[in-house]
MIDOSE-1310 file (N, C-alpha, C; in nm, 2 decimals, decimal comma, always signed):
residues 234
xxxx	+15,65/+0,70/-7,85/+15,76/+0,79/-7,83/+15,74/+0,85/-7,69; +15,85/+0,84/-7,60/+15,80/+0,91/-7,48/+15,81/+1,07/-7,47; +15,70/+1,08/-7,41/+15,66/+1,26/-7,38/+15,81/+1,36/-7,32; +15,87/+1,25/-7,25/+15,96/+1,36/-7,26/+16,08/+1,39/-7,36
xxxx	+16,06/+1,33/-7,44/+16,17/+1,38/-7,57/+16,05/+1,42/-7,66; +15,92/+1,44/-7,69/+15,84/+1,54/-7,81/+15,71/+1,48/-7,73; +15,56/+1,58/-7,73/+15,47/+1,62/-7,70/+15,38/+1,59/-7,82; +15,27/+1,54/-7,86/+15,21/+1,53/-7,93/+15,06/+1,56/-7,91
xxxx	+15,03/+1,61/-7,96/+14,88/+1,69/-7,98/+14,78/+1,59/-8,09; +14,64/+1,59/-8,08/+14,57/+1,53/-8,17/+14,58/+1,65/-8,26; +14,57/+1,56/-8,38/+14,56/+1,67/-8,56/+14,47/+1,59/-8,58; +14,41/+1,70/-8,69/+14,26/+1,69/-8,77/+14,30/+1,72/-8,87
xxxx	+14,20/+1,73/-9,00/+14,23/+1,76/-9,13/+14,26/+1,88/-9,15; +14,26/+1,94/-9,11/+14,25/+2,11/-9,13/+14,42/+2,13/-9,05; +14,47/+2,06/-9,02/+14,61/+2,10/-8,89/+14,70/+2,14/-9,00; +14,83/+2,19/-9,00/+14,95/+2,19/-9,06/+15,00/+2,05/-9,09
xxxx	+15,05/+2,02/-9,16/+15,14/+1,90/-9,17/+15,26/+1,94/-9,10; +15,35/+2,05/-9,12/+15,42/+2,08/-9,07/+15,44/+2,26/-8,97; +15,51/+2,27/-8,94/+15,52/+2,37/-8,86/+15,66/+2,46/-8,78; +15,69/+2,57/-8,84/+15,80/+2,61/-8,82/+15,80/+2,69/-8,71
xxxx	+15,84/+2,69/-8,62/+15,80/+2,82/-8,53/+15,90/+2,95/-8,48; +15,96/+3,04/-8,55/+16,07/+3,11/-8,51/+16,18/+3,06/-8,52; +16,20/+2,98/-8,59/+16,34/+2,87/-8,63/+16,42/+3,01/-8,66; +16,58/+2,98/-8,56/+16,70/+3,01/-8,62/+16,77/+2,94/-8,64
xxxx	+16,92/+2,94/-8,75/+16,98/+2,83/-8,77/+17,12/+2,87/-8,77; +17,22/+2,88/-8,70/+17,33/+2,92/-8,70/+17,43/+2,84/-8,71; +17,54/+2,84/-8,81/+17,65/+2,74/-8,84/+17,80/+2,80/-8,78; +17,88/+2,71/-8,71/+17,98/+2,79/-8,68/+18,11/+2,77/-8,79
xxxx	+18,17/+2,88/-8,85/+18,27/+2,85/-8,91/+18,43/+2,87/-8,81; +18,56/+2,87/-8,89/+18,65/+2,85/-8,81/+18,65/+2,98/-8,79; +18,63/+3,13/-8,86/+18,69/+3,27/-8,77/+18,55/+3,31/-8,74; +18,40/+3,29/-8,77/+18,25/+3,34/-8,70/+18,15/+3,27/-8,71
xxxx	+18,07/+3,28/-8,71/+17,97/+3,23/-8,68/+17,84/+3,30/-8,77; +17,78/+3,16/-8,86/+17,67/+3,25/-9,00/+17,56/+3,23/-8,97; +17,47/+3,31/-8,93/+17,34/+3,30/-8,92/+17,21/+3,30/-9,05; +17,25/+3,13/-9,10/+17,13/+3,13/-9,17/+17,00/+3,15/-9,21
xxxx	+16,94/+3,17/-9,09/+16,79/+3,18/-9,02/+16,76/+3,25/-8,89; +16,72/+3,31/-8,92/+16,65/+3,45/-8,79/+16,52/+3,46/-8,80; +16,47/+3,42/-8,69/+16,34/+3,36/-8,66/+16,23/+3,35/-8,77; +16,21/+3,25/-8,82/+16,12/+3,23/-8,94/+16,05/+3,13/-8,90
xxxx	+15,90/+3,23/-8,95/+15,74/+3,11/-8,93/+15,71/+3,08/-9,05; +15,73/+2,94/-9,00/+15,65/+2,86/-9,16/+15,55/+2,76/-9,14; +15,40/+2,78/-9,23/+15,29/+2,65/-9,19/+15,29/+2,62/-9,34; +15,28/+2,47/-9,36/+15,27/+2,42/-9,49/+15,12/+2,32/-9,44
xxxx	+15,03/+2,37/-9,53/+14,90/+2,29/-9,51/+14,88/+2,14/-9,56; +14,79/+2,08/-9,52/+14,73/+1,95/-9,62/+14,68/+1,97/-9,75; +14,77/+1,91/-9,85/+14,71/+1,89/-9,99/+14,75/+2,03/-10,07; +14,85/+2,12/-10,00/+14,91/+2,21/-10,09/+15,05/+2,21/-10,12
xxxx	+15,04/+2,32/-10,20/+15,22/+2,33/-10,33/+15,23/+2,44/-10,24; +15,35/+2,44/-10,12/+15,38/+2,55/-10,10/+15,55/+2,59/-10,18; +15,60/+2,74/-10,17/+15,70/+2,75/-10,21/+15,76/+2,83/-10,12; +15,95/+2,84/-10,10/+15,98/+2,89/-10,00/+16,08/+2,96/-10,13
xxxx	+16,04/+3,13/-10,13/+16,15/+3,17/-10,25/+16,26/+3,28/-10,19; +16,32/+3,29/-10,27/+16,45/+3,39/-10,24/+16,59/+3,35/-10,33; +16,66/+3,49/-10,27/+16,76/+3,47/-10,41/+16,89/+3,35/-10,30; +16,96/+3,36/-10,41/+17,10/+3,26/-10,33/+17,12/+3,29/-10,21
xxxx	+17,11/+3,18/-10,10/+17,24/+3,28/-10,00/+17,08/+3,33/-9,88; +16,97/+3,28/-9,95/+16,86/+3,36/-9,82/+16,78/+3,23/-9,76; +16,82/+3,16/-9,72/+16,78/+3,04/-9,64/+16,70/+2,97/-9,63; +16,69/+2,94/-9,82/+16,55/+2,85/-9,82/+16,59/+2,70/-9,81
xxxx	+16,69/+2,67/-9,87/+16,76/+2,54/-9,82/+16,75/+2,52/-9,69; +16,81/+2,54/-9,61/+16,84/+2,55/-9,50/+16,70/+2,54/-9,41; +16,60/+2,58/-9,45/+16,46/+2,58/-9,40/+16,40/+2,46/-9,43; +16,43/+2,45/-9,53/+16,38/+2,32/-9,60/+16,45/+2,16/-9,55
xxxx	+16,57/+2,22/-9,45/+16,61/+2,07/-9,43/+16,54/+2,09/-9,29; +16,52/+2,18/-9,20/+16,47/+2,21/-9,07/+16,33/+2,14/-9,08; +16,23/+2,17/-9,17/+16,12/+2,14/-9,21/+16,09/+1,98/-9,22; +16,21/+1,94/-9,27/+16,23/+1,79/-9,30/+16,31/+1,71/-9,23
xxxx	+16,34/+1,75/-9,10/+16,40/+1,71/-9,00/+16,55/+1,67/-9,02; +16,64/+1,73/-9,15/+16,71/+1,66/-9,17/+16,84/+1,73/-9,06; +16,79/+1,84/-8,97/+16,89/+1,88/-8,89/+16,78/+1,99/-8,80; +16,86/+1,99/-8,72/+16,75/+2,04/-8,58/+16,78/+2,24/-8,64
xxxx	+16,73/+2,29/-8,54/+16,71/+2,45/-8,58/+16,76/+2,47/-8,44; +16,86/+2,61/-8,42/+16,91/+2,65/-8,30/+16,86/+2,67/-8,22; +16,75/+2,75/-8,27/+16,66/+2,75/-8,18/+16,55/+2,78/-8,26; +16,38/+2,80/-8,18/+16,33/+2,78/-8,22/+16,23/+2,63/-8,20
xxxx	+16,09/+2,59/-8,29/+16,01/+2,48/-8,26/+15,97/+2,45/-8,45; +15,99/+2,30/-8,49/+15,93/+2,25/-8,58/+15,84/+2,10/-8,49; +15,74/+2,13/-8,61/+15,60/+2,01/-8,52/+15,62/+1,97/-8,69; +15,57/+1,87/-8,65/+15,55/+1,74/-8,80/+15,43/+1,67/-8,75
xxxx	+15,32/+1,70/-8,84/+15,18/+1,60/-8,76/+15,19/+1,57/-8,62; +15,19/+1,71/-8,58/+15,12/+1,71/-8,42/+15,24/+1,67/-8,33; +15,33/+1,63/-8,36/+15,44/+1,56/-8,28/+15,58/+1,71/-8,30; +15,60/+1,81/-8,17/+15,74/+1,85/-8,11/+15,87/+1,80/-8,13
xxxx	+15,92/+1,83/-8,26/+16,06/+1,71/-8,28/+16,21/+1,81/-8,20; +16,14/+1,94/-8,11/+16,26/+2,03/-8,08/+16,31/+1,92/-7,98; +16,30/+1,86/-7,89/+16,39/+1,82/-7,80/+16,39/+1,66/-7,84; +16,39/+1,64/-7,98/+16,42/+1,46/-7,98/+16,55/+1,44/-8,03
xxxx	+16,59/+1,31/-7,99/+16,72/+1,28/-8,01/+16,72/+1,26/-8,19; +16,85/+1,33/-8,23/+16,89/+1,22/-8,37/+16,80/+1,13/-8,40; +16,82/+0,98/-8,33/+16,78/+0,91/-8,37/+16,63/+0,91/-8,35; +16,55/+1,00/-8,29/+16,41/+0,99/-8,28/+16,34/+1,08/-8,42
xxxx	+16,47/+1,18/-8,41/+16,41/+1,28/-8,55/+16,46/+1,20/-8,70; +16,52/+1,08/-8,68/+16,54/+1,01/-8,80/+16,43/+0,95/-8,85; +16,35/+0,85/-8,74/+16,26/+0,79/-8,74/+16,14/+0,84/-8,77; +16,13/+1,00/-8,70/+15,95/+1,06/-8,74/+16,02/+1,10/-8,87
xxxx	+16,11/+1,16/-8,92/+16,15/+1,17/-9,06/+16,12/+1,07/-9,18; +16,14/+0,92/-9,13/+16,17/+0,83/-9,23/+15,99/+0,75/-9,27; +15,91/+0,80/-9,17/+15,76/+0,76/-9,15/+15,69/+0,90/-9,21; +15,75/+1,01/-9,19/+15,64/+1,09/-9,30/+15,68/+1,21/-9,38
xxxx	+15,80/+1,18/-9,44/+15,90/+1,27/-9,51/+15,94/+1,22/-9,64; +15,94/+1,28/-9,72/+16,01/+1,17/-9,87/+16,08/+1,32/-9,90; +16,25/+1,30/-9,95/+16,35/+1,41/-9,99/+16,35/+1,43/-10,12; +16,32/+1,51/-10,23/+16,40/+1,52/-10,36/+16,48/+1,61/-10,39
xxxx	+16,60/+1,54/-10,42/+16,70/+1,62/-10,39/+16,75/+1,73/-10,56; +16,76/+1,83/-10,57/+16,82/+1,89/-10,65/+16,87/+1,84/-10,78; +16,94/+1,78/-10,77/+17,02/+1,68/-10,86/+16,95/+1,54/-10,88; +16,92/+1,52/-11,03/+16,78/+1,47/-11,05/+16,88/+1,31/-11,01
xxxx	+17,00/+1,31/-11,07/+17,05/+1,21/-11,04/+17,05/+1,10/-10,90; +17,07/+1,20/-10,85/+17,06/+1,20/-10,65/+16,97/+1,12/-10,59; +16,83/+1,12/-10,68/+16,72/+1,06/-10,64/+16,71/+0,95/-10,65; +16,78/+0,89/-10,75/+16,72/+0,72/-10,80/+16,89/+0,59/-10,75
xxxx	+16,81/+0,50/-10,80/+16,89/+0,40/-10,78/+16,94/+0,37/-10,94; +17,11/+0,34/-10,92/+17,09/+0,29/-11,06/+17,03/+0,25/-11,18; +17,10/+0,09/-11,04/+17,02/-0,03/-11,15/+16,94/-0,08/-11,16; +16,82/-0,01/-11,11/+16,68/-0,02/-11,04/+16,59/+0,05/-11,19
xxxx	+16,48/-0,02/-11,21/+16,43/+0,03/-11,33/+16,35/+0,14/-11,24; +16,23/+0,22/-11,32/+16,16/+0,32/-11,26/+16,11/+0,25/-11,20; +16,01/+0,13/-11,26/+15,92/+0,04/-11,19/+15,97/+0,02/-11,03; +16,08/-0,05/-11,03/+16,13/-0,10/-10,93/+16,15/-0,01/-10,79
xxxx	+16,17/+0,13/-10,86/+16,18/+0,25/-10,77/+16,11/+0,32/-10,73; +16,00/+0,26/-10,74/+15,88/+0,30/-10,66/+15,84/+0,17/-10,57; +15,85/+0,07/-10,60/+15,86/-0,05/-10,53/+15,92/-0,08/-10,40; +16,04/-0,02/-10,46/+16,17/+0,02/-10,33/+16,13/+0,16/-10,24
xxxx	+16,06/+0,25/-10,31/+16,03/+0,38/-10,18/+15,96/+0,31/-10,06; +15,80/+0,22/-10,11/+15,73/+0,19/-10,06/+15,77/+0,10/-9,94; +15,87/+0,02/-10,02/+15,93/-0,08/-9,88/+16,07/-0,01/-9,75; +16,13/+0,12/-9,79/+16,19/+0,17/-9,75/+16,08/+0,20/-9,60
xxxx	+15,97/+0,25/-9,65/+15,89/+0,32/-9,57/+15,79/+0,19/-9,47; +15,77/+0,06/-9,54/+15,72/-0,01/-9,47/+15,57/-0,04/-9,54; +15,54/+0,01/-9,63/+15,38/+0,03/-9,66/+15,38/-0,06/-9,81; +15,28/-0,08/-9,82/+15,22/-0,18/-9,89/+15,23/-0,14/-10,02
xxxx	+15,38/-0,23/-10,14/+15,37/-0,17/-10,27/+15,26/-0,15/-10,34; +15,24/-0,04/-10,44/+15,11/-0,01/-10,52/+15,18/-0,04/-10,67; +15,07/-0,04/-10,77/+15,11/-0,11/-10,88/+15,13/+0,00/-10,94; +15,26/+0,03/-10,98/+15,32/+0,15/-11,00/+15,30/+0,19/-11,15
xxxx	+15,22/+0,15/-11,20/+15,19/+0,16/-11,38/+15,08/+0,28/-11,37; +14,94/+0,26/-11,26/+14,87/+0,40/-11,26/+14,99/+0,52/-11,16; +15,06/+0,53/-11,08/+15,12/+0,58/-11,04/+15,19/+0,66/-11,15; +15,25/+0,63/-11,26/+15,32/+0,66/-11,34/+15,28/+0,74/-11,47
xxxx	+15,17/+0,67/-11,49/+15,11/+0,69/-11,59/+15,01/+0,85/-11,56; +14,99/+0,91/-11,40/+14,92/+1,03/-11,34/+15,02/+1,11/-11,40; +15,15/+1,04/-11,37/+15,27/+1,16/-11,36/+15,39/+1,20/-11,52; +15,25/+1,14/-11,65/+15,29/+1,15/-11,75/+15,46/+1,02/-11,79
xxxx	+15,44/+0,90/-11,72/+15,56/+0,84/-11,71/+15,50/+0,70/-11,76; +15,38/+0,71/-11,82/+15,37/+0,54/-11,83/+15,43/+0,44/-11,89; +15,49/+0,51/-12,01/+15,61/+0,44/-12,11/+15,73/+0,42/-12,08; +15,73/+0,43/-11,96/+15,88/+0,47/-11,90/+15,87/+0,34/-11,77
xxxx	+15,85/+0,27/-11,76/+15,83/+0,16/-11,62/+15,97/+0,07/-11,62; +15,98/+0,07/-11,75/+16,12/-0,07/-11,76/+16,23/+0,02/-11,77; +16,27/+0,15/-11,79/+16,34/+0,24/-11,81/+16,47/+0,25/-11,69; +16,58/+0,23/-11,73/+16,69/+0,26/-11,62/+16,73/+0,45/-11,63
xxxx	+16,77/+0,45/-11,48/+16,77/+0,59/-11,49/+16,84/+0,62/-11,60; +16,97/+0,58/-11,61/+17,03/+0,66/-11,75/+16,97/+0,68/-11,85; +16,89/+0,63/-11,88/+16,77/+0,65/-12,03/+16,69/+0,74/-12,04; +16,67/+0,83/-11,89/+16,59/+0,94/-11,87/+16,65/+1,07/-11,84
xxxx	+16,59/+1,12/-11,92/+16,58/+1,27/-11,92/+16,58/+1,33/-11,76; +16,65/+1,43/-11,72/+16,69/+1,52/-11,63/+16,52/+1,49/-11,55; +16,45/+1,61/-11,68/+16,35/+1,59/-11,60/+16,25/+1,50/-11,56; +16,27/+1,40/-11,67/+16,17/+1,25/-11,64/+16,23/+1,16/-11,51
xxxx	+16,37/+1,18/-11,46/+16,43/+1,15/-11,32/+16,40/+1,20/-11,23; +16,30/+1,36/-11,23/+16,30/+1,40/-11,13/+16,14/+1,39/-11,11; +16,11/+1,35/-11,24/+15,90/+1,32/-11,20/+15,94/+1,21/-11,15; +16,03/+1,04/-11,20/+16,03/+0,94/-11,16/+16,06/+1,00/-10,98
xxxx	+16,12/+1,04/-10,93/+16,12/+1,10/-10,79/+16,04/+1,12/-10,77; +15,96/+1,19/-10,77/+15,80/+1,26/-10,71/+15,70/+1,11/-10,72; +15,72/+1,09/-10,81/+15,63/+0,92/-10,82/+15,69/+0,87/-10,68; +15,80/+0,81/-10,65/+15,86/+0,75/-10,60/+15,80/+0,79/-10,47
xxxx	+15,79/+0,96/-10,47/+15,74/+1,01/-10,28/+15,59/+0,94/-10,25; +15,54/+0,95/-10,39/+15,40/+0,94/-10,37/+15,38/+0,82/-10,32; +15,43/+0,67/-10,43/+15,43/+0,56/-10,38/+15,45/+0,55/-10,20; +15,55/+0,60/-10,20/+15,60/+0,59/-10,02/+15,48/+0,65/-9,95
xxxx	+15,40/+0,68/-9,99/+15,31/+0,75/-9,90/+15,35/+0,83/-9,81; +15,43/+0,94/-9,76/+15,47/+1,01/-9,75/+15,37/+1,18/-9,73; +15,38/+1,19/-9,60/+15,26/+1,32/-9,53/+15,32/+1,43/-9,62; +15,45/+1,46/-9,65/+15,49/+1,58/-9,68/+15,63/+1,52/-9,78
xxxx	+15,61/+1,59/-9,92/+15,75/+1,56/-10,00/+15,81/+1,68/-10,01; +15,89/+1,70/-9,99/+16,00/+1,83/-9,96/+16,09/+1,80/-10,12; +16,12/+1,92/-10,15/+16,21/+1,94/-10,29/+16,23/+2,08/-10,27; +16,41/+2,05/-10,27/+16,52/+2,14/-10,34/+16,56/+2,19/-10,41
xxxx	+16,51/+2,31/-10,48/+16,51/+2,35/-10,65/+16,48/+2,22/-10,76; +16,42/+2,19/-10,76/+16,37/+2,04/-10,81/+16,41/+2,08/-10,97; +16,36/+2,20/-11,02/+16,37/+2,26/-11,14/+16,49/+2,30/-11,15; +16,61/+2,37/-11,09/+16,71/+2,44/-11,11/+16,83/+2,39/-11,21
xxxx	+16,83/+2,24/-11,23/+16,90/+2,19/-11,36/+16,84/+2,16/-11,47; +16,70/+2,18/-11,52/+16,62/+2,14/-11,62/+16,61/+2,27/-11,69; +16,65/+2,17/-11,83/+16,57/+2,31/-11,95/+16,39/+2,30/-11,91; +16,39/+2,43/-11,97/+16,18/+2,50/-11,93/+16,14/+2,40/-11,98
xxxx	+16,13/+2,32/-12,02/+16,03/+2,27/-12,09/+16,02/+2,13/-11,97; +16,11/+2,05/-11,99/+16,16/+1,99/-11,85/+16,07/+2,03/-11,70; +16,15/+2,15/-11,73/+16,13/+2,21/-11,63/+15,95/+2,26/-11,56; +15,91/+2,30/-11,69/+15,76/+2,32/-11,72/+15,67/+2,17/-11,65
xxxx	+15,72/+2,05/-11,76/+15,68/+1,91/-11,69/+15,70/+1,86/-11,54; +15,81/+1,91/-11,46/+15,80/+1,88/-11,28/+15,73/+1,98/-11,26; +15,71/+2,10/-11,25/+15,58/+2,20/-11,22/+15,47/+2,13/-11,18; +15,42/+2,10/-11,35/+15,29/+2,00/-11,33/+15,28/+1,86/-11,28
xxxx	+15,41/+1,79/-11,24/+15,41/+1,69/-11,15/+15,34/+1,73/-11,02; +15,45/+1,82/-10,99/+15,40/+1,87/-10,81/+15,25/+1,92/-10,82; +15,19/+1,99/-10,90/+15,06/+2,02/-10,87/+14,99/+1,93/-10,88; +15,01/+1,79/-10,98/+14,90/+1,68/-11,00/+14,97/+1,59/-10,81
xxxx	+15,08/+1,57/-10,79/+15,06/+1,55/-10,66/+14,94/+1,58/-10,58; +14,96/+1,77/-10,55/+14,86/+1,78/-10,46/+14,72/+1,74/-10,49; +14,71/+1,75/-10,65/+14,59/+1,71/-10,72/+14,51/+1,59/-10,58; +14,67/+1,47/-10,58/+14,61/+1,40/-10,52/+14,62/+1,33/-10,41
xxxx	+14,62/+1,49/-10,32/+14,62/+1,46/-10,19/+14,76/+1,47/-10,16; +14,88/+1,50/-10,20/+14,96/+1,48/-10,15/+15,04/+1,61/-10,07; +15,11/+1,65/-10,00/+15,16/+1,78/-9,97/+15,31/+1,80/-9,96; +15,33/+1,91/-10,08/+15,44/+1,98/-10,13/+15,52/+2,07/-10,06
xxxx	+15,64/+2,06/-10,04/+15,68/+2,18/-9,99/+15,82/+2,17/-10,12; +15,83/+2,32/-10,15/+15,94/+2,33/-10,25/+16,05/+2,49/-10,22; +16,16/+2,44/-10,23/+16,24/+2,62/-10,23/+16,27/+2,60/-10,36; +16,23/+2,72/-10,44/+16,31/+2,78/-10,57/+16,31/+2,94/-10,64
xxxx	+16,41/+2,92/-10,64/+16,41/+3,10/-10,72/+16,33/+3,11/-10,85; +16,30/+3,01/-10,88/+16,23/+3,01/-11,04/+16,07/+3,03/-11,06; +16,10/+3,17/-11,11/+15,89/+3,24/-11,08/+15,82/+3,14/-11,16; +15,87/+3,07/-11,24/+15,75/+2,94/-11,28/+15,68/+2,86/-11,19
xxxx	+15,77/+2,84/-11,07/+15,74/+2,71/-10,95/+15,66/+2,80/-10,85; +15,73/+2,94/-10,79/+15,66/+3,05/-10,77/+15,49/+3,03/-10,81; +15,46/+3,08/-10,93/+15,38/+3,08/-11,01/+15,25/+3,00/-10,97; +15,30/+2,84/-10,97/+15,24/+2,73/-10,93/+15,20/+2,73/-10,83
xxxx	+15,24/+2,79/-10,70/+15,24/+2,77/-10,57/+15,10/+2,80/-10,51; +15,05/+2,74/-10,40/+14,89/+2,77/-10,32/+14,97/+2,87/-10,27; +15,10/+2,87/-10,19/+15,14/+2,90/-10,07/+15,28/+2,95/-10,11; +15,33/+3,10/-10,08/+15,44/+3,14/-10,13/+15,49/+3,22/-9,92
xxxx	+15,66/+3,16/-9,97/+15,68/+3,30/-9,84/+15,80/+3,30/-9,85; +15,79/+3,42/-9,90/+15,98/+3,48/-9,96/+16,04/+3,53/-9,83; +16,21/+3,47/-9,86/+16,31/+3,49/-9,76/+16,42/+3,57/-9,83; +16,46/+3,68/-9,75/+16,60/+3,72/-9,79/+16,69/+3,73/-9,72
xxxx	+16,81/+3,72/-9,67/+16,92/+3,73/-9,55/+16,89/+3,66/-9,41; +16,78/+3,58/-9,47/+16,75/+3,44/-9,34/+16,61/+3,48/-9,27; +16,56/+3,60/-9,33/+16,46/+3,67/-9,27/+16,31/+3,62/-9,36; +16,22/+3,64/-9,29/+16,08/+3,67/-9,43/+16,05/+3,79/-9,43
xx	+16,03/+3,83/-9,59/+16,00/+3,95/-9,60/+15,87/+3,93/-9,69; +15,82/+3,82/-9,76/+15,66/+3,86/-9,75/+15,62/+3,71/-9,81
């Protein structure tokens, strides 16, 4: 990657995976202009569940795509293992994105492929990303999913779509999996079951970052930093 579109620093085990630095995020509408984000620091470590909480409307989405390169920050600095992605083009922040980012999106549906069994959808993260499939039967079976391999999404439960996603990050190997109210359409109990997905993640090495209003996920978290009106307040 040349130095003059992102700067890269040696990381050690102990670094951030990620790094927010004073990120603002302002959207223009047709009569003003909404200020999502007003300077917010965020460090999400190696091997932890962090959570980004706040009520509707206080910019933890919106942090969470910054975080995951899925749109640049007005201003402001995000680092992703060591590598400055403020002044890379699009297509360079697609690319550090698509090598150590895995998305779960909200909507448990969102995440999978049809007609792709579970099995298969972990098969497919892995080669999306370029890395060597793993036999996705222990993969599944960590994430309370082992009877479930031949299973097409429709045959799954809300929440068993959205552990088969987290499987899916894991397989990809993936530095950092980012999730969007992961819980927000699941009954508790469901809902209870992705909780302990994400923590057996970090269990195993893997690192979480999650926004939700829901003090269960809250609850779970190494790492909590509540936002209201685009600000942190603690």
């Amino acid at each position: 990657m040349p130095r003059s579109e992102a700067s890269r620093a040696p990381t050690g085990p102990r670094d951030p995976v990620v790094r927010c630095e004073g990120v603002a995020r302002s959207y223009r509408l047709p009569t003003r202009d909404v200020e999502a984000l007003r300077g917010v620091d965020l460090v999400v470590r190696q091997g932890r569940l962090t959570v980004v909480a706040g009520p509707s409307g206080s910019g933890k989405s919106t942090l969470l795509r910054l975080a995951a390169l899925l749109e640049p920050p007005t201003t402001g600095r995000v680092v992703l293992r060591g590598t400055d992605t403020t002044a890379l083009s699009a297509r360079r922040r697609r690319l550090v994105r698509r090598a150590h980012v895995a998305y779960v999106f909200q909507r448990p549906v969102d995440n999978l492929v049809e007609d792709l069994v579970v099995a298969e959808q972990l098969v497919l993260a892995a080669q999306l990303r370029g890395v060597p499939a793993l036999d996705p039967g222990p993969v599944l079976a960590q994430l309370g999913l082992g009877d479930r391999a031949r299973s097409l999404p429709h045959r799954l439960s809300g929440g068993e779509q959205q552990r088969v996603a987290f499987a899916a990050a894991l397989a990809s190997g993936a530095d950092l999996v980012v999730a969007d109210e992961p819980t927000a359409q699941l009954d508790p109990v469901s809902a209870e079951r992705v909780v302990a997905a994400m923590r057996r993640l970090c269990d195993l090495g893997s690192t979480v970052l999650v926004c939700s209003h829901d003090e269960a996920v809250v609850g779970a978290a190494d790492d909590v930093v509540r936002l209201d009106a685009g600000q942190v307040v603690g």
